[in-house]
C-alpha positions in Angstrom: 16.7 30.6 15.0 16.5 27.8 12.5 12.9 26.5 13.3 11.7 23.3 15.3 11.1 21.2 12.0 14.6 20.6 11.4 16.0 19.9 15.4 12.6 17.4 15.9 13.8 15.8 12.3 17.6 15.2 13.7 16.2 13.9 17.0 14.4 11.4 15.0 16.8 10.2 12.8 19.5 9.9 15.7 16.4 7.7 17.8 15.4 5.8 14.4 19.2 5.3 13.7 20.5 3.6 17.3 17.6 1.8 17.1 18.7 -0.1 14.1 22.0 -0.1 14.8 22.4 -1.1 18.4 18.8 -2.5 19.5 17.5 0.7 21.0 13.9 -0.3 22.5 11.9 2.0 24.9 8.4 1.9 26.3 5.9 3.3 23.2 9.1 3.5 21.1 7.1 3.4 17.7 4.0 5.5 18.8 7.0 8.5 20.3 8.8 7.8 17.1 5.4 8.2 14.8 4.4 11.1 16.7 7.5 13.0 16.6 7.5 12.5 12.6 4.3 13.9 11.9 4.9 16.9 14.7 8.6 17.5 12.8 7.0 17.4 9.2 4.0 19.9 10.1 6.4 22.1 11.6 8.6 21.8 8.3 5.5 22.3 6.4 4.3 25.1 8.4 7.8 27.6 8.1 7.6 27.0 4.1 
């Protein structure tokens, strides 16, 4: 298995990129999007 850190990292980047791109908006879209950043890049920081 590869590790969480990078799948949680493609999830965000996918969310952060529609949003830009085609006007994705959800309820609590920046908190999810903060909080699934700092989860991805402790779990990146926590397999080195």
């Amino acid at each position: 298995m590869r590790g969480i850190g990078p799948l949680l990292l493609a999830i965000w980047l996918i969310i952060y990129g529609l949003q830009g791109l085609i006007g994705l908006r959800f309820a609590y879209d920046t908190q999810v999007l903060s909080i699934l950043a700092i989860v991805a890049g402790l779990f990146l920081l926590i397999r080195r």
